[in-house]
C-alpha positions as CSV (number, residue, x, y, z in Angstrom):
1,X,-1.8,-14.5,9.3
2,X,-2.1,-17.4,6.7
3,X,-3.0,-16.9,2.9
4,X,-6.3,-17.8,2.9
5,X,-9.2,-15.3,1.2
6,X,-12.7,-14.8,2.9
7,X,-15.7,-13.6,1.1
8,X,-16.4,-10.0,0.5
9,X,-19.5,-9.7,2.1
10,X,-17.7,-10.3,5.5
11,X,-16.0,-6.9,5.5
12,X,-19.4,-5.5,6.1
13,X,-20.7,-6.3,8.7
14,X,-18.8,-4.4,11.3
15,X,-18.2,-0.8,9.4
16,X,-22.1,0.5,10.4
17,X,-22.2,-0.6,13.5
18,X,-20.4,0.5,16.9
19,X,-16.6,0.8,15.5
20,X,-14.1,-0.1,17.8
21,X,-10.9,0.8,16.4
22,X,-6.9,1.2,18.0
23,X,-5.0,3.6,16.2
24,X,-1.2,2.0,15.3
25,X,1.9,5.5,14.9
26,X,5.4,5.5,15.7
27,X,6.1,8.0,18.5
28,X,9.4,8.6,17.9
29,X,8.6,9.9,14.3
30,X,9.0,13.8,13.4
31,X,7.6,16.0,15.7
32,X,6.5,14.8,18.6
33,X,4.0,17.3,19.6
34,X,2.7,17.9,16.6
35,X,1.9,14.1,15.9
36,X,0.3,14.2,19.3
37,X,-2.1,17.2,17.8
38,X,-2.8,15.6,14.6
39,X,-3.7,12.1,16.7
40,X,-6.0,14.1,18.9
41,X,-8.0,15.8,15.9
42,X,-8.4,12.5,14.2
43,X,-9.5,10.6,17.7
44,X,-11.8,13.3,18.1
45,X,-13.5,13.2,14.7
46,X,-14.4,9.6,14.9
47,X,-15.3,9.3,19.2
48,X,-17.6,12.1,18.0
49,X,-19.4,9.5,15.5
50,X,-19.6,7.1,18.4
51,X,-16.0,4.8,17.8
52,X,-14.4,3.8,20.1
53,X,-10.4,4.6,19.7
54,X,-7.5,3.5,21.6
55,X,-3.9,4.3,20.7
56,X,-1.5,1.4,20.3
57,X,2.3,3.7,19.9
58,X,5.2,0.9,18.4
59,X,8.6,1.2,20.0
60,X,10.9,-1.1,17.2
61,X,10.5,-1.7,13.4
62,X,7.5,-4.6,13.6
63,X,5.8,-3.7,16.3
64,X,2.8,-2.7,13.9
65,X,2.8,-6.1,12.7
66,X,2.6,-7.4,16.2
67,X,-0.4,-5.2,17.3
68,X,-2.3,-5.3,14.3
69,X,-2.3,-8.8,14.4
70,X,-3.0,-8.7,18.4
71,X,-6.0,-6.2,17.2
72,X,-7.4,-8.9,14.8
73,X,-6.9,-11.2,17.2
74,X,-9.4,-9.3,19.7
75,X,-11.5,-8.7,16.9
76,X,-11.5,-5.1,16.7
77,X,-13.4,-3.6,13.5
78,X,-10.4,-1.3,12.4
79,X,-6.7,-1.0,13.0
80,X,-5.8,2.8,11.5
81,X,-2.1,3.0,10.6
82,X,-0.8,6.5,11.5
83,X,2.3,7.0,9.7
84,X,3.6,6.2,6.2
85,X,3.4,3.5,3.9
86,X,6.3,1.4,5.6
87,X,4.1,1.7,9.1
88,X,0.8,0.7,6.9
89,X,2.3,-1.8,5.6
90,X,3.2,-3.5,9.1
91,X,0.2,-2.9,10.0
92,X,-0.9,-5.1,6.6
93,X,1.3,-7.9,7.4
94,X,-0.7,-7.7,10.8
95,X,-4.0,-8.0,9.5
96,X,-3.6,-9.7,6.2
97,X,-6.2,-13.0,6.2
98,X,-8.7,-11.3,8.9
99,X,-11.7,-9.2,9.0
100,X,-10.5,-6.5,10.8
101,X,-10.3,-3.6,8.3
102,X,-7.2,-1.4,7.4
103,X,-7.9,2.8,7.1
104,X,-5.1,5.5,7.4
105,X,-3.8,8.6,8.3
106,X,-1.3,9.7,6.0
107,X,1.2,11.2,8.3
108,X,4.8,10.0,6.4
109,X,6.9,11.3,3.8
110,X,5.0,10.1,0.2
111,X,1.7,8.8,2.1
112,X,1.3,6.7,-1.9
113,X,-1.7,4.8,-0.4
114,X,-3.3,7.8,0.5
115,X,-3.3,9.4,-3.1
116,X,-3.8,6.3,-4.7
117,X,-7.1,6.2,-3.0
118,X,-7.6,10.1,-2.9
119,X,-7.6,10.2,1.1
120,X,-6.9,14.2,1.9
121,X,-3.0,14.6,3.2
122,X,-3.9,16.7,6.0
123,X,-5.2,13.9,9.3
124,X,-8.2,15.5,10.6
125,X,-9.9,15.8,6.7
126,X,-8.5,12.1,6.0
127,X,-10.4,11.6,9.5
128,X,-13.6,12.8,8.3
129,X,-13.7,11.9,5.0
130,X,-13.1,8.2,6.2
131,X,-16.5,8.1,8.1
132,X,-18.2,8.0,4.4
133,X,-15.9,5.4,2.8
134,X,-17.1,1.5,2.5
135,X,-15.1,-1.0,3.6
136,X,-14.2,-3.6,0.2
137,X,-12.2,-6.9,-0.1
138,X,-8.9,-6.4,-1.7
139,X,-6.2,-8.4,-3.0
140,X,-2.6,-8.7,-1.8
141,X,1.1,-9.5,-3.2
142,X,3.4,-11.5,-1.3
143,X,7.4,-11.6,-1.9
144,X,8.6,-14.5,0.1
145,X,7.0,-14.4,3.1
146,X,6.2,-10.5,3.8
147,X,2.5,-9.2,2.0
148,X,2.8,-6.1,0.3
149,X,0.4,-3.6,-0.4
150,X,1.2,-1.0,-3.1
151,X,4.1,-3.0,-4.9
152,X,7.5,-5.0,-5.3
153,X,10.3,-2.9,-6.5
154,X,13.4,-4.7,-7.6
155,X,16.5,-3.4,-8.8
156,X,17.0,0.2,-9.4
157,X,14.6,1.6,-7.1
158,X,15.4,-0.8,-4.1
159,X,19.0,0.2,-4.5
160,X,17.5,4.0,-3.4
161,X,15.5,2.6,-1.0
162,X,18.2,0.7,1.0
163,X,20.7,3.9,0.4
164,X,18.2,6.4,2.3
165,X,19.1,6.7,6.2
166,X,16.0,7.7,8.5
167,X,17.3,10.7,9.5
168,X,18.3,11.9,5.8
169,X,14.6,11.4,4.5
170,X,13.4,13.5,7.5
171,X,15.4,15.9,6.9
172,X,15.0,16.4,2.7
173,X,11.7,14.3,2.7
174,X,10.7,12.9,-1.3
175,X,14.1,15.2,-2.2
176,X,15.9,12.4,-0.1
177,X,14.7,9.9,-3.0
178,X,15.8,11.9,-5.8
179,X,19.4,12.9,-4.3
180,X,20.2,8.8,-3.8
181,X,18.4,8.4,-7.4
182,X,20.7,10.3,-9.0
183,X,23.8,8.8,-7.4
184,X,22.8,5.5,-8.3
185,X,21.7,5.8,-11.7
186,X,25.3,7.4,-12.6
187,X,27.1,3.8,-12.2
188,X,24.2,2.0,-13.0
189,X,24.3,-1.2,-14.9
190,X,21.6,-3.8,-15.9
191,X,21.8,-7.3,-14.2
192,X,21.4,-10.7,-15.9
193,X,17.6,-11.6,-15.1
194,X,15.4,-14.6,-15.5
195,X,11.9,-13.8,-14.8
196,X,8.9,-16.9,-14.6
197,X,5.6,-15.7,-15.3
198,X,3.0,-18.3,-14.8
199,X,5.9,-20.3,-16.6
200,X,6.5,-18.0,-18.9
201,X,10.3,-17.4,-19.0
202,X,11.7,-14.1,-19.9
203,X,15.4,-13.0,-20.2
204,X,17.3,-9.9,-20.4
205,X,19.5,-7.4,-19.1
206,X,17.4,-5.8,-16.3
207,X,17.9,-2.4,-14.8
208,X,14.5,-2.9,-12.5
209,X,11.0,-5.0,-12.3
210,X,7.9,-3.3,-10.4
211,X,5.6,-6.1,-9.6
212,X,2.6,-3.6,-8.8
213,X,-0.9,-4.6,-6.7
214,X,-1.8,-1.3,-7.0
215,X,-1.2,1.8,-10.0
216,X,0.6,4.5,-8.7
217,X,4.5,4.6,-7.9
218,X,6.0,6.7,-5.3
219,X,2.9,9.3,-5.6
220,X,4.0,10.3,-8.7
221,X,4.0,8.2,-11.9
222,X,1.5,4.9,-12.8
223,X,4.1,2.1,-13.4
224,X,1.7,-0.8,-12.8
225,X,-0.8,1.8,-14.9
226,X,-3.3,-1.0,-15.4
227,X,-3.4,-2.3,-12.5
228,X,-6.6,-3.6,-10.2
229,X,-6.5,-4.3,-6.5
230,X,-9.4,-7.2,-6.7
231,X,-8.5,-8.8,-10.4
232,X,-6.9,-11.8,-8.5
233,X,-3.2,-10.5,-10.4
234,X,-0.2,-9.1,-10.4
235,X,1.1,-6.6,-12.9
236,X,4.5,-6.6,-13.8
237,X,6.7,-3.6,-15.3
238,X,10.3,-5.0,-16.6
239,X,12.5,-2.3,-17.6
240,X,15.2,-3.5,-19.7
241,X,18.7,-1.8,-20.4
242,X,22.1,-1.9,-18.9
243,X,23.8,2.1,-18.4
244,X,21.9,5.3,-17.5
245,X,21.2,6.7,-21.0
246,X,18.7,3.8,-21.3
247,X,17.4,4.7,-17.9
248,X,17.0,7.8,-18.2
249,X,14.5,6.9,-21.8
250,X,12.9,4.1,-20.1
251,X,12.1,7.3,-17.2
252,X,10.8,9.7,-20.0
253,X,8.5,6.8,-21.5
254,X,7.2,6.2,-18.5
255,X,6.2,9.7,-17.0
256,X,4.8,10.2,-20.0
257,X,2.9,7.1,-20.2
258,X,4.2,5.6,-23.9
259,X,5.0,2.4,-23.0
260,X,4.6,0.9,-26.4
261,X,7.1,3.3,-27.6
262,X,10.0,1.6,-25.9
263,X,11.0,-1.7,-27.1
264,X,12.9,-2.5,-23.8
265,X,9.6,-1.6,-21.8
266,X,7.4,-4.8,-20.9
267,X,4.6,-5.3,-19.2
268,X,2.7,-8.9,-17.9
269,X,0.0,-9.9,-15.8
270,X,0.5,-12.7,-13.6
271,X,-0.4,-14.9,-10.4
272,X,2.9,-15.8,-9.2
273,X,6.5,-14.5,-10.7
274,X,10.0,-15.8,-9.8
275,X,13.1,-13.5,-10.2
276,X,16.5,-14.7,-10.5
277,X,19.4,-12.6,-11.6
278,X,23.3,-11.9,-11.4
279,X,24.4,-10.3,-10.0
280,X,21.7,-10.2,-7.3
281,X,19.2,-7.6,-7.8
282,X,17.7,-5.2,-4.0
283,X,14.3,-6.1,-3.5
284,X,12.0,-3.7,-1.3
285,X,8.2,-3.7,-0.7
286,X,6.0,-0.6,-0.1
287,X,8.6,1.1,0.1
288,X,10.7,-0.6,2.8
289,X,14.5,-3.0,1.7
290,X,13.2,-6.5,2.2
291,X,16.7,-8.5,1.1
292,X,17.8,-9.6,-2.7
293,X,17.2,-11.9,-5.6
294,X,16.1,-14.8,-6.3
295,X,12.7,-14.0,-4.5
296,X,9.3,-14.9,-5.6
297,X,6.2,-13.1,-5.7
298,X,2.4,-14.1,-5.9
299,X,-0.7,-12.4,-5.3
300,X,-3.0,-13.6,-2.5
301,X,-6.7,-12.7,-3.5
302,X,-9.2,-11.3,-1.1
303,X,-6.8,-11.2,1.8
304,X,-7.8,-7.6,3.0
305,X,-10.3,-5.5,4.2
306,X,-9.3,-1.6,3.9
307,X,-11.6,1.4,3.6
308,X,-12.2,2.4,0.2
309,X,-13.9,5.7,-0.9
310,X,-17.3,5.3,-3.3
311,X,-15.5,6.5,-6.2
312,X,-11.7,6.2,-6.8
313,X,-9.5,8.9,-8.9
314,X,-8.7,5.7,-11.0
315,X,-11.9,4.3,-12.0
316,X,-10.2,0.6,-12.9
317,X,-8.6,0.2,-9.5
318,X,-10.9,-2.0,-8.1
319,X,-13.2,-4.3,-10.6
320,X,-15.8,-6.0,-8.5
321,X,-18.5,-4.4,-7.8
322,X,-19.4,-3.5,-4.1
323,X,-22.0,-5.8,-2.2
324,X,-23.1,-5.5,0.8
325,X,-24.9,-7.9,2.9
326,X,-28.7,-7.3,3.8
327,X,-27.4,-7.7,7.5
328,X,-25.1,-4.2,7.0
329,X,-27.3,-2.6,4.7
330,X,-30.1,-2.4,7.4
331,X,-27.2,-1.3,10.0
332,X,-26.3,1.2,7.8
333,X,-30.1,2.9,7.4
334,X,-30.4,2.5,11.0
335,X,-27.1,4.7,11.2
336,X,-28.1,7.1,8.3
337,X,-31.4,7.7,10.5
338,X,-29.8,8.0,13.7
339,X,-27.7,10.4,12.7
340,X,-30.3,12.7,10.4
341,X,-32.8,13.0,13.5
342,X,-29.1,14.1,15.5
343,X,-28.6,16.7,13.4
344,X,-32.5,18.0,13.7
345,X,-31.7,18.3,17.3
């Protein structure tokens, strides 16, 4: 899918009417029964509003890339990603451009799109409570080729990422994250960094950047804190230093939110940034290793559709307001009444 933004309004039209919608998980992941139990509560919830769901199982890393993108292709209204952040963000790179829309069921280890959004954690109450969301236009990032959704991590973090075998993180889960954490930051040392912010050039000793889409980081912690999801920019954290007694301050400063406070903390908003350093810094997206430095990043405005709840725990998250067409608004009534004299019944 290409770069190129479509108007709000077209996200609309398809969420009131008839929903036909294929449902993207990893078989192979944790328990096998049990994901098939959690699949068939969520199927069940929507095909009794009327949707029509298949299941679309991956069998390799990319495959939800490929079937997203084969969903879009056959215009399906909604592709659900099933899993984690990694699988929805396959399934983004998939859709990314169209106006099929992205939902979730937060089945993986931090599920950070979920809580940024408030989805319940358990599937068949994410299931319901998705039937009275509103499908919105959101913005992107892109490092390199490969769209992100939640955020570019560079440096520190992507070193844990890249560390963290499959089988490890099933086994501990988020302890997996703060076992390699700790190993890392023992012998950690800053790297040499150029950074070029809409041309602004910034230099330092870097210990990691976050170039955040959305606010919260790992389901924990609001990194990107003022982030928005439809401003048209990137926000971008650098944390300076160069041992781990500066990491460790730059971690207190941020959990407890005083940036300000910490001269080698620095935050920028931006369209497109370029990172450079020596020696070479990890990059990972959503979560997942994507390679190293020099990579660049820019944001790609209106290049998603995604179910969004009515109100969101972070109330600056999204800045446009919602608009729907008249087309979907009398779809939508025609649903409402449908379902009211239903209910009489």
């Amino acid at each position: 899918m290409g770069d190129n933004a479509h108007s709000a309004g077209h996200c609309y039209l398809a969420l009131y009417t008839s929903m036909r919608a294929t449902i993207i998980f990893n078989p192979g992941a944790g328990q096998a029964g049990a994901l098939e139990h959690e699949l068939r509560a969520a199927a069940d919830v929507w095909a009794a509003r009327g949707w029509q769901i298949d299941l679309s199982p991956t069998s390799k890393p990319g495959d939800g890339t490929i079937l997203a993108c084969q969903a879009a292709e056959r215009r399906f209204d909604v592709v659900i990603a099933a899993g984690g952040d990694g699988t929805i963000n396959e399934v983004v790179n998939g859709l990314a451009g169209s106006k099929t829309a992205l939902a979730t069921l937060p089945l993986g280890t931090m599920n950070v799109w979920a809580r940024e959004l408030g989805l319940p954690l358990h599937p068949r109450a994410a299931a319901e409570a998705l039937l009275n969301w509103e499908v919105r236009t959101i913005d992107l990032g892109k490092a390199d080729d490969r769209y992100f959704l939640l955020m570019a991590g560079i440096g520190f973090d992507a070193a844990i990422t890249a560390g963290i075998q499959p089988a490890f993180k099933r086994r501990l889960g988020a302890l997996a994250y703060v076992v390699r954490g700790i190993e890392i930051a023992l012998r950690i040392r800053g790297s040499r960094t150029k950074l070029i912010l809409d041309g602004k050039v910034v230099i330092g000793r870097v210990l990691m950047v976050v170039v955040g889409n959305s606010q919260l980081y790992g389901g924990l912690v609001k990194i990107t804190k003022r982030a928005s999801i439809d401003d048209g920019l990137l926000d971008v954290c650098v944390i300076k230093g160069d041992s781990f007694g500066s990491a460790l301050r730059h971690v207190v400063a941020i959990l407890r939110q005083r940036y300000s406070h910490d001269p080698d903390i620095e935050y920028y908003r931006a369209r497109s940034i370029r990172v450079a350093a020596r020696p070479a810094l990890p990059v990972q997206v959503d979560g997942d290793s994507l390679g190293h430095t020099p990579m660049s990043f820019h944001v790609v405005p209106g290049a998603l559709c995604a179910f969004m709840p009515h109100q969101l725990p972070a109330a600056d998250l999204l800045q446009q307001p919602a608009i729907m067409l008249p087309q979907a608004a009398r779809s939508f009534h025609r649903v409402l009444g449908h379902a009211a004299r239903h209910d009489k019944s």
